[in-house]
C-alpha positions in Angstrom: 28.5 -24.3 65.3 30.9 -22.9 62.8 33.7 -25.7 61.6 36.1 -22.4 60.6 39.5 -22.9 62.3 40.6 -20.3 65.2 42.8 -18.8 61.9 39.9 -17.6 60.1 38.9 -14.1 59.6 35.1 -13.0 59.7 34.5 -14.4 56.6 32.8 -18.1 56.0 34.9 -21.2 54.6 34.0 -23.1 51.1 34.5 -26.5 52.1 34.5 -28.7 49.1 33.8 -31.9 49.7 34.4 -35.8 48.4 31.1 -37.8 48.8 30.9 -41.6 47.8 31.0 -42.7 44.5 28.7 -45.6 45.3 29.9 -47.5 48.9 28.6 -45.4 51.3 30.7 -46.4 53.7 33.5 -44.8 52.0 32.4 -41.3 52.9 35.4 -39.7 55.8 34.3 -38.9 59.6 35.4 -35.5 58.7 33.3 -34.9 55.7 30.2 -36.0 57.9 31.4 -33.2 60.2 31.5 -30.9 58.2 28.2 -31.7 56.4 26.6 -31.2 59.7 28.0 -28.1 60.9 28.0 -26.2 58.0 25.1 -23.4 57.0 24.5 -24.5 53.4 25.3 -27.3 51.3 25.7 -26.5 47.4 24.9 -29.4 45.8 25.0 -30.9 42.0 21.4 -32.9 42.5 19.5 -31.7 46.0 17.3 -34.8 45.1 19.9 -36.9 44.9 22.0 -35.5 47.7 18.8 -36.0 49.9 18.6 -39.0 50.0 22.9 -39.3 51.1 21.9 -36.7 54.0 19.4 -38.6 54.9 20.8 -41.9 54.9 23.8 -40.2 57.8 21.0 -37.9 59.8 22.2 -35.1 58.5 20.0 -32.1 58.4 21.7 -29.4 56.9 19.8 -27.2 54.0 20.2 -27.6 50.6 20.6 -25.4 47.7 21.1 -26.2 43.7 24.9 -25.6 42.4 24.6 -27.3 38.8 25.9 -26.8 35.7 22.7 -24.7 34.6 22.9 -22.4 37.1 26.6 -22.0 38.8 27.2 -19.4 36.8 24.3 -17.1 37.8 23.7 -18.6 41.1 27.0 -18.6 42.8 26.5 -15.2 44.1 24.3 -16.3 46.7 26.8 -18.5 48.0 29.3 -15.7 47.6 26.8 -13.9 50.0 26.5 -16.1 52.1 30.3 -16.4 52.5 30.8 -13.0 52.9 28.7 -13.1 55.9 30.2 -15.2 57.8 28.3 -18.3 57.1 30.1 -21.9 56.2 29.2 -23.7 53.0 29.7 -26.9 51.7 30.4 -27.9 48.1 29.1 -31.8 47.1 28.5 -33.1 43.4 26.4 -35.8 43.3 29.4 -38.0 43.5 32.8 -38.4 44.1 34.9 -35.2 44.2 33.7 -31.9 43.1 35.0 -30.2 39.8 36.1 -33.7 39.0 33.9 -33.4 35.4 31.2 -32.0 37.8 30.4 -28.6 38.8 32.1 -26.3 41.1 34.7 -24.5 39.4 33.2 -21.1 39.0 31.8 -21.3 42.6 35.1 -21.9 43.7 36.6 -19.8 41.4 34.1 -16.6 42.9 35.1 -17.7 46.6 38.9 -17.1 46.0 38.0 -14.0 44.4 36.2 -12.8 47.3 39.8 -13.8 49.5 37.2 -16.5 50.9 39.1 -19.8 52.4 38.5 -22.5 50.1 39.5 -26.4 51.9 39.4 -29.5 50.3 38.0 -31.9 52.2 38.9 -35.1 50.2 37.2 -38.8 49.3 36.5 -40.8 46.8 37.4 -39.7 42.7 36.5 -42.5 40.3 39.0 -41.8 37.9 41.9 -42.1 40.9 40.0 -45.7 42.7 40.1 -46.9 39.3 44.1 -45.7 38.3 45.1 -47.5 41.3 43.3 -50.9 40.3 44.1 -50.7 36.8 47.9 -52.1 36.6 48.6 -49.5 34.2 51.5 -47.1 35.1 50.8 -44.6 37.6 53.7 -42.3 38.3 52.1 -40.2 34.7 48.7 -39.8 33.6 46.6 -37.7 32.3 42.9 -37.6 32.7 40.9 -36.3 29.6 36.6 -36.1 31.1 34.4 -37.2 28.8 35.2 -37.7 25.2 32.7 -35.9 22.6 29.9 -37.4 22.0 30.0 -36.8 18.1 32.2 -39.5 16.7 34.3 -37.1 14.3 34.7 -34.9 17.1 35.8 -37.9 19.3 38.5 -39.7 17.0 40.5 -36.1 16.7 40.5 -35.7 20.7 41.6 -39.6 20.8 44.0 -38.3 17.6 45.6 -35.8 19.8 46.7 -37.7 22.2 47.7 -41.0 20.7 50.7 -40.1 20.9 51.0 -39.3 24.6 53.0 -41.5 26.6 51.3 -41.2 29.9 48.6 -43.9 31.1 45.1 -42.1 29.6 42.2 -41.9 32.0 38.7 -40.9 30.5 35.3 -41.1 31.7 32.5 -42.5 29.2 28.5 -42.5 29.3 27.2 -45.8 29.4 25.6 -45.6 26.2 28.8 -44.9 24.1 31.5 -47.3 25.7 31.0 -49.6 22.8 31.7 -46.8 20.1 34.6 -45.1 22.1 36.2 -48.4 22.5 36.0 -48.8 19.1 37.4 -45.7 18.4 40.0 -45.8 20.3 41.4 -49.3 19.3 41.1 -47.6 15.7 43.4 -44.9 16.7 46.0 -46.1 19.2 45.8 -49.6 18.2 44.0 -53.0 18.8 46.9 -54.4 20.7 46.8 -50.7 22.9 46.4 -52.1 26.6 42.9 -50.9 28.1 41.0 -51.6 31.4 37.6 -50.9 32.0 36.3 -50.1 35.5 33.1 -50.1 36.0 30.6 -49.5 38.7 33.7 -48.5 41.2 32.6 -49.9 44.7 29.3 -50.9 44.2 27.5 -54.3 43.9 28.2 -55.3 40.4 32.1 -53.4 40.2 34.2 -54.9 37.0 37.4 -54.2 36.6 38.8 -56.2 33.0 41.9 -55.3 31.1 42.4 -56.6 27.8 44.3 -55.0 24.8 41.8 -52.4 23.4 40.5 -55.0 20.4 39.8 -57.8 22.9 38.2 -55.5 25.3 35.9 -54.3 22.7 34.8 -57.6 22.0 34.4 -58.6 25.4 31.9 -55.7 26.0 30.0 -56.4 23.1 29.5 -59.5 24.2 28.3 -58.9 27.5 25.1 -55.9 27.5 26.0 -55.9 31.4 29.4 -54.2 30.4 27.3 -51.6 29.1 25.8 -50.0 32.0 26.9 -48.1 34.9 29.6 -45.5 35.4 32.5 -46.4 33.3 36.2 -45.6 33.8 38.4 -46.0 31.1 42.4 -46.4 31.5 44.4 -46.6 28.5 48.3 -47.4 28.2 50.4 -44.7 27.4 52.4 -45.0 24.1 55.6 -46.7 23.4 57.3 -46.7 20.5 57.4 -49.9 18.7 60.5 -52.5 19.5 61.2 -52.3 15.7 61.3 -48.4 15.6 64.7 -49.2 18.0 67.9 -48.5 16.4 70.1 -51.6 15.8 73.7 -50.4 15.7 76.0 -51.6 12.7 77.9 -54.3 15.5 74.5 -55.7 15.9 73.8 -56.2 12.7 77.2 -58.0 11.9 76.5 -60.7 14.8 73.2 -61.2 13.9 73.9 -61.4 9.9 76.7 -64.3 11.4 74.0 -66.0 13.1 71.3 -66.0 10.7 73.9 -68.2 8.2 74.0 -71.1 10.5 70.4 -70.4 12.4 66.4 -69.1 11.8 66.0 -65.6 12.5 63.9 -65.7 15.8 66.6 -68.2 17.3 69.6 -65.5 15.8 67.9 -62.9 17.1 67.2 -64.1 20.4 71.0 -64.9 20.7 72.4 -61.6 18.9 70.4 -60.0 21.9 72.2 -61.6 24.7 75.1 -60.3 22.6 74.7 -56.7 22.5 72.0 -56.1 24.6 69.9 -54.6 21.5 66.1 -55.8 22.3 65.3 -59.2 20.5 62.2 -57.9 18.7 64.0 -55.3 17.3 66.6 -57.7 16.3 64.5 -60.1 14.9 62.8 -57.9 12.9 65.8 -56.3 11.5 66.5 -60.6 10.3 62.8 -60.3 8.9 64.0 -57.1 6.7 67.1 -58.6 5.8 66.8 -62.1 5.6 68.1 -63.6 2.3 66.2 -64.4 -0.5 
């Protein structure tokens, strides 16, 4: 039984779909659906995706759709597409093309005018976002840093400036350099969570500024394993980069003759509305000798 709406032409439907990135039972009624009605599921890992198809009765064939291969490959989806036929598109977890493979299978279908529908799930990097605390209304997600530490800092480099809330994915094995990295370039006070293990049995989700965090996973070879989600804070410029306007600096200079600086500033701010840090760090600059 074709899952193709009444709408479609002769031609099959590339359904790509969101498996779970660990709770199973986090998969959608539709995705099951489809699963089962489809002719062909493309999958990152037909090992691994066994064992999900298994686990839900489904029965569907399986065909490789990796990284290796997508490339050369895809035209037998293509094929398949052409004909008729209804394929499914599953990474091994989460949502495809999500640092996974599909994006030149997809790219081939909507070449070929072949429907391509999303059928959507669970995507690490957007469980973790929404746990984080971190803003969300801006964010950009950056994959996998490079492996190569040189390599690594210039990426981080290029966007320590950015003021949106950074998402990146990490390999177990490296979460201790990249955190180090990171706090090197944005800053050990930089806020940072770490989610880890999204949905399954050990799941950690800890936010510390990026020097703390560091520590904390040193500390704990646990931290060290498992699929890792990093969030970073976006950039702000510093309170004391804030102007202080001339009027400002009059009150606070009348202040500062009768009181300490932090106590001036924290008054010269109720004042003028000029942000106390700024403030009291313009006392700090200018303090008398």
């Amino acid at each position: 039984m074709s899952v193709s709406t009444p709408q479609s032409s002769a031609l099959g439907t590339l359904y790509v779909v969101a498996t779970p990135i660990g709770n199973l039972d986090d998969i959608s009624a539709r995705a099951l659906r489809v699963l089962a009605d489809v002719s062909l599921i493309a999958a990152e890992d037909t090992r691994h995706s066994t064992r999900l198809l298994q686990h839900f009765g489904i029965r569907t064939p399986l065909a490789a759709c990796h990284e290796h291969n997508e490339r050369e490959e895809g035209g037998r989806f293509i094929t398949r597409l052409l004909a008729g036929e209804d394929v499914a598109l599953i990474s091994d977890a989460g949502t495809p093309l999500i640092s996974d493979p599909g994006y030149h299978l997809v790219r081939q279908a909507r070449a070929a005018q072949v429907r391509v529908v999303p059928v959507p799930g669970a995507c690490a990097l957007i469980a973790g976002l929404s746990a984080a605390g971190l803003p969300s209304d801006r964010f950009v997600f950056e994959g996998f840093l490079p492996a190569k530490q040189v390599a690594r800092c210039a990426r981080l480099t290029a966007v320590k400036h950015d003021p949106r809330t950074l998402i990146f994915y990490e390999a177990p094995h490296r979460l201790l350099d990249s955190v180090a990295d990171m706090r090197d370039v944005f800053g050990a006070e930089r806020p940072a969570v770490l989610a880890r293990e999204l949905t399954k049995a050990f799941e950690t989700i800890q936010g510390l500024p990026l020097h703390e965090l560091h520590d904390w996973i040193a500390a704990d070879s646990n931290q060290q394993r498992g699929e890792c989600v990093l969030l970073i804070a976006g950039y702000q410029e510093p309170a004391q980069a804030a102007e202080v306007s001339l009027e400002a600096q009059r009150v606070l200079t009348l202040l500062m003759a009768e009181l300490p600086p932090k106590r001036a500033a924290a008054i010269a701010a109720e004042i003028t509305g000029v942000h106390k840090k700024a403030l009291y760090q313009w006392a700090l600059d200018n303090k008398p000798a």
